[in-house]
N, C-alpha and C positions, 0 to 999 in steps of 0.2 A: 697724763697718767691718773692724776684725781685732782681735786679741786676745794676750795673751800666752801665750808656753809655760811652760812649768813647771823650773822650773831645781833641780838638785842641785846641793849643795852639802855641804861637808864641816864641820864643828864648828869648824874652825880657819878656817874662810874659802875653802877654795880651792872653786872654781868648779869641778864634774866636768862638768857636760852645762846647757846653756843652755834646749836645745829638749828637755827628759827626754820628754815624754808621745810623741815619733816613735819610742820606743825605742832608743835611740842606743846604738851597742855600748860607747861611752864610761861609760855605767854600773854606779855600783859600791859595793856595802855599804861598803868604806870606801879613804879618799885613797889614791893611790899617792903623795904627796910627803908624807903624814907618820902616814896608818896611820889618821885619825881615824873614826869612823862617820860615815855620810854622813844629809843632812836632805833634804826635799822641802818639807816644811811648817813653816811656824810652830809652833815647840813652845809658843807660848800659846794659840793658837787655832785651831788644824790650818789656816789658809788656805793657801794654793798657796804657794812664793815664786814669786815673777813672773822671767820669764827673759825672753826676746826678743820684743819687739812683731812678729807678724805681721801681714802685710795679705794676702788673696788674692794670687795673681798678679804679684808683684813679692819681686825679687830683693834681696839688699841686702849690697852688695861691702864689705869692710873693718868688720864689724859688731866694736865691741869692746864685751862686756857689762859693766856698772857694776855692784858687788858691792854691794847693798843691807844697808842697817844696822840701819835696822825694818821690822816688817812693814809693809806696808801697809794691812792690815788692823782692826788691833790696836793698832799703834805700839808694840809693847815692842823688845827689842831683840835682835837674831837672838843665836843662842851666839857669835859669834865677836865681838860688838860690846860683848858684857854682859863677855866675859873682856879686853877693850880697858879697858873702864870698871871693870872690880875691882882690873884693874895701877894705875889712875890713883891710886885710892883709896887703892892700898896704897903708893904713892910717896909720895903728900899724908901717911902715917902716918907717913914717916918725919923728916920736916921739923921740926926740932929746932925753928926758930925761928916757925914756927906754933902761935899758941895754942891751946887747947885749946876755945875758942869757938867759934874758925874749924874748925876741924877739924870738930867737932860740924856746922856747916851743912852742910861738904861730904858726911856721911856715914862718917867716919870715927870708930871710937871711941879718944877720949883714950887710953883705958889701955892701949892697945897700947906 
């Protein structure tokens, strides 16, 4: 019935263009709010990122797009969700009263 666009996006997260594949003059090798290169695709599996569901013929007023965190595709984790989850890690590193056990499950190494 419709499909989605193809959304840019910048390595830090911000949203440049929702509907990219109409050409949108909003397009841009990288952010105006923080300089980043900009992504179109899953850097593990080239798929599209998904922007806005259209339908034929219908308009759609107050549309706010939702910044996805995996692909769809693939499920790994966009750049902006993988550098979210490497701060976490490296918080978890720092946590004196976390053993070394635990640490280890979460992905963290001890001898940090």
């Amino acid at each position: 019935m419709g499909e989605y666009g193809g959304t840019q996006i910048c390595l830090d997260g911000h949203t440049i263009t929702y509907n990219y594949e109409l050409g949108s003059p909003l397009q841009a090798k990288h952010c105006r709010k923080c300089g980043k290169e900009t992504i179109t695709q899953c850097l593990s599996c080239n798929a599209a990122i998904r922007g806005k569901y259209n339908i034929p013929n219908i308009i759609t007023a107050g549309y706010k797009y939702e910044l996805p965190n995996l692909c769809h595709e693939c499920g790994q984790p966009y750049p902006w969700t993988q550098t979210l989850l490497d701060n976490a890690v490296e918080i978890v590193a720092l946590d004196e009263y976390l053993d070394n056990d635990d640490k280890e499950i979460i992905g963290v190494n001890p001898c940090i």
